[in-house]
C-alpha positions as CSV (number, residue, x, y, z in Angstrom):
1,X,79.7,-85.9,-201.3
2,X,83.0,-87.3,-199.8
3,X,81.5,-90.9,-199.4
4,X,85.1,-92.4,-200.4
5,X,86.0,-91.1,-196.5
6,X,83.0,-93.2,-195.5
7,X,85.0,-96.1,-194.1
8,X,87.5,-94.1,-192.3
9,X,84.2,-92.5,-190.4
10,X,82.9,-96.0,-189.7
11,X,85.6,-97.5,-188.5
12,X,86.5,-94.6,-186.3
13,X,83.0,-94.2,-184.7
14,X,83.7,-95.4,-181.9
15,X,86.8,-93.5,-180.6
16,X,85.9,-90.3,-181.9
17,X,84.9,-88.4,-178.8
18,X,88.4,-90.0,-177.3
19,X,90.0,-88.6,-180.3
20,X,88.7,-84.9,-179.5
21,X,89.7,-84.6,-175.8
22,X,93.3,-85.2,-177.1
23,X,93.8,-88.8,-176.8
24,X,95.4,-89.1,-180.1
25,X,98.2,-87.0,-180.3
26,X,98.5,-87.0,-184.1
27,X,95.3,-84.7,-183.9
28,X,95.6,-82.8,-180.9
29,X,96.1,-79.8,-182.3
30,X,93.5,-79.7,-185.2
31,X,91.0,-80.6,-182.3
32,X,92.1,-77.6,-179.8
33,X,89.6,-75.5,-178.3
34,X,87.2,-77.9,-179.8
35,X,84.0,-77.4,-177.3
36,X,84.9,-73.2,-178.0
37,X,84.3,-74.1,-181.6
38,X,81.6,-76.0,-181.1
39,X,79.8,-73.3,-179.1
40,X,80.9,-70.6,-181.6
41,X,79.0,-72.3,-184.7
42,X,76.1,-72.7,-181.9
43,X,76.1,-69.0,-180.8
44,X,75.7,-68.3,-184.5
45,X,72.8,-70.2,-185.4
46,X,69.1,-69.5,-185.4
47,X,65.6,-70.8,-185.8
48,X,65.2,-74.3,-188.1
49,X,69.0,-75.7,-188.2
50,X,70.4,-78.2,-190.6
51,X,73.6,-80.0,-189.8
52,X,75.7,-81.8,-191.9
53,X,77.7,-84.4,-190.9
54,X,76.3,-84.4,-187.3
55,X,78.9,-87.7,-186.3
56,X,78.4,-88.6,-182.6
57,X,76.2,-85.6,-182.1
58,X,78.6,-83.0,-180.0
59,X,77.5,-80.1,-182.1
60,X,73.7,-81.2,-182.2
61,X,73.5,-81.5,-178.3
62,X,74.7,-77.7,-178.1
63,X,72.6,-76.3,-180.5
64,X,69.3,-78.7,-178.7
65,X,70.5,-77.1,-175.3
66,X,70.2,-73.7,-176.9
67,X,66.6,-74.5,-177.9
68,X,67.0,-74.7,-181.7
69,X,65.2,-77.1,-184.0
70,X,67.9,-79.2,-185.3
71,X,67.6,-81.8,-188.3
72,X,70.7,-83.8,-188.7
73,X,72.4,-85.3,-191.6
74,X,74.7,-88.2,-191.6
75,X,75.9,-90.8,-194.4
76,X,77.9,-93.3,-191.3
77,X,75.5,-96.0,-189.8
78,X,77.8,-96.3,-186.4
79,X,78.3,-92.8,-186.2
80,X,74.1,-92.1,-186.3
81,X,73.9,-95.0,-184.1
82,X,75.8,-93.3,-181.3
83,X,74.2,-89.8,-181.7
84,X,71.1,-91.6,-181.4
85,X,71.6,-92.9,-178.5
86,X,73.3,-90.0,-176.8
87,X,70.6,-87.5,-178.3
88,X,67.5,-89.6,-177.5
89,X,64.7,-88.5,-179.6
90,X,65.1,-85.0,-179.3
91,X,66.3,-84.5,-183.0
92,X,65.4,-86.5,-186.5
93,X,69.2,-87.5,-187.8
94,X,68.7,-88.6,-191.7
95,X,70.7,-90.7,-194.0
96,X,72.5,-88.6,-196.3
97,X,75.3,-86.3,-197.2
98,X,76.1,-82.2,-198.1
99,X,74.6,-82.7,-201.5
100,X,72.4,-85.3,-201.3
101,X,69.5,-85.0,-198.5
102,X,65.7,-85.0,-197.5
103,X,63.5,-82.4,-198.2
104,X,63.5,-80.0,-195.9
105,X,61.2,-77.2,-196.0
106,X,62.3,-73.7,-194.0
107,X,65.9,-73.5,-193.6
108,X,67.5,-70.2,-191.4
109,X,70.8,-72.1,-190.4
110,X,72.8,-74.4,-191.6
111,X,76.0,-76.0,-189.7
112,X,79.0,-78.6,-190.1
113,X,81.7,-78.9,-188.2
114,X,85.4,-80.8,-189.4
115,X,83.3,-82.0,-192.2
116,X,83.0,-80.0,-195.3
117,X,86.7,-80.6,-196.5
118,X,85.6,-84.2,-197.6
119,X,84.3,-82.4,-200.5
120,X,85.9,-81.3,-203.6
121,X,86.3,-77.6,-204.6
122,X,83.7,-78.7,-207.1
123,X,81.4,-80.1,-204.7
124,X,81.7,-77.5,-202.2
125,X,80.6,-75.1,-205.3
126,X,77.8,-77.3,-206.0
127,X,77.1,-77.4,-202.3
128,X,76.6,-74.3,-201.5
129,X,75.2,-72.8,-204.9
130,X,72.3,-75.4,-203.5
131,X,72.3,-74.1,-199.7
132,X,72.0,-70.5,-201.4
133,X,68.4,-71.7,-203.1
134,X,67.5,-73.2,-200.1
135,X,67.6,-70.3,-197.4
136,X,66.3,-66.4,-197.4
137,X,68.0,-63.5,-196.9
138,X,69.1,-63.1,-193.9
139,X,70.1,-67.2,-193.6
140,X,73.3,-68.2,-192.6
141,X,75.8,-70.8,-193.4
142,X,78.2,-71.5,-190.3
143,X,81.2,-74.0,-191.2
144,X,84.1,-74.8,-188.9
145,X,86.8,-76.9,-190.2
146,X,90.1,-77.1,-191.4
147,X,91.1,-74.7,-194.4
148,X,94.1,-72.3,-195.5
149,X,95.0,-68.9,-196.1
150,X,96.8,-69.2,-199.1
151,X,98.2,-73.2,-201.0
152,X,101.4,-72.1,-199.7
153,X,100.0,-72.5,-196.3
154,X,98.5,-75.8,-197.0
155,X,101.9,-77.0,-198.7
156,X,104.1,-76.1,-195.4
157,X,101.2,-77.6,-193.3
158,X,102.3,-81.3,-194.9
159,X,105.8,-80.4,-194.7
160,X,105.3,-80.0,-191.1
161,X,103.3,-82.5,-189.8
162,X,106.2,-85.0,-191.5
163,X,108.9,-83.0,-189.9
164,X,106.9,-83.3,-186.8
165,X,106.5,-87.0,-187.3
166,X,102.7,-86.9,-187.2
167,X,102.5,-89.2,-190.7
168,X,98.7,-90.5,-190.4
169,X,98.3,-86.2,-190.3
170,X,100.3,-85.4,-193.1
171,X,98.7,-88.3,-195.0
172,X,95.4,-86.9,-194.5
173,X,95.9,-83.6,-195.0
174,X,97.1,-84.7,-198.9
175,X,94.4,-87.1,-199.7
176,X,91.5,-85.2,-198.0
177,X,90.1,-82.2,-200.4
178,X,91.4,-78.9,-197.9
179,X,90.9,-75.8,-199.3
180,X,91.8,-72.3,-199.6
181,X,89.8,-69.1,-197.8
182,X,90.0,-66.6,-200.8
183,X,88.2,-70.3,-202.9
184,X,85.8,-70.2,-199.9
185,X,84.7,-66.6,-200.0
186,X,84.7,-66.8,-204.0
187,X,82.4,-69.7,-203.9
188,X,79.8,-68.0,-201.3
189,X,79.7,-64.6,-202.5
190,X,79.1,-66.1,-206.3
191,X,75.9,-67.8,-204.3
192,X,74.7,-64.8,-202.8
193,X,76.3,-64.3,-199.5
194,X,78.6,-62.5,-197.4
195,X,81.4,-64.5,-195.9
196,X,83.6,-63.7,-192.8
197,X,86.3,-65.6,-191.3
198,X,87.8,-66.3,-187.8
199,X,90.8,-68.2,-187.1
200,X,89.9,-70.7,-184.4
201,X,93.0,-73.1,-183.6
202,X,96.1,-73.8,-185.9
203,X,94.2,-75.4,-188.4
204,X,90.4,-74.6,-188.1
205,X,88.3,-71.1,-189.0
206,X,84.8,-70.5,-188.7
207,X,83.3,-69.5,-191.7
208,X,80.0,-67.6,-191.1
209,X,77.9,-66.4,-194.7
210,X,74.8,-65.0,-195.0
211,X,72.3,-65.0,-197.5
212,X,71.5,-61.3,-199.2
């Protein structure tokens, strides 16, 4: 669900979008490249999209310009607010969160972006295992967000973010739920789908699965 990290998102509505053009140095590097990612999870999706976590709408506006019918999910008040009002009425942004949502009837994509690691490894299970239900073979589940090869790779990550003096990093990359690729591709093929990976900057991959 990852509505403990619900406050951190309201309070930081606002400044977001100066956050991703590199304004805030402490996360300058987990948001590199961020309108290539952005446009990778776009060039990926298809027909009736879902997207979790939409925040101030970047993502949604891409995947509108590409023609797509796009349904967005967000828990944060400010943040719907402001993708509202940048979006217009071009797309129906609902109250909810990865595992609690509207009915929503035909389902061939489903996209988040720096989102999904507010869940547990539990809840990610549960997440998906519900996502797998909800779309047909041939449906696809496009993630981009901060993850790690191996928990070696996710220990040295806090180690270095200290060293480097970015605390407010290394403090949320211990309380936040990060998680490993080889738990990722576990989780989605148990639910049906084959999962590929693509490193996108030092700290995000895309994940792509799709349904069999």
């Amino acid at each position: 669900m990852g509505l403990e990290f619900l406050d951190v998102f309201e309070q930081w509505a606002d400044s977001y979008d100066e956050s991703i053009d590199g304004h805030n140095l402490e996360y300058k590097a987990v948001f590199a490249g961020y309108e290539q990612i952005l446009e990778a999870v776009t060039a990926l999706s298809k027909g009736n999209v879902v997207e979790f976590g939409v925040g101030t709408g970047n993502l949604t506006k891409k995947l509108l310009d590409k023609s797509l019918n796009v349904t967005g999910i967000e828990p944060s008040v400010p943040m719907r607010k402001i993708a509202k009002t940048k979006l217009g009425t071009k797309v129906k942004i609902l109250d909810g969160d990865f595992l609690h949502f509207p009915e929503i009837i035909s389902i061939d994509t489903i996209v988040s972006t720096y989102a999904f690691h507010h869940l547990t490894d539990k809840e990610k299970d549960e997440a998906i295992a519900k996502y797998g239900k909800l779309l047909s073979k041939g449906g696809r589940i496009v993630f981009a967000d901060t993850m790690f090869e191996s928990v070696e790779d996710y220990n040295n990550a806090i180690v270095k973010a200290r060293e480097d003096g970015l605390h407010n990093l290394a403090k949320d990359l211990e309380t936040e739920y990060y998680t490993t690729i080889p738990l990722l591709r576990t989780i989605l093929e148990k639910s049906g789908f084959t999962v590929s990976f693509k490193r996108c900057n030092h700290f995000v991959w895309l994940m792509e699965g799709e349904k069999q």
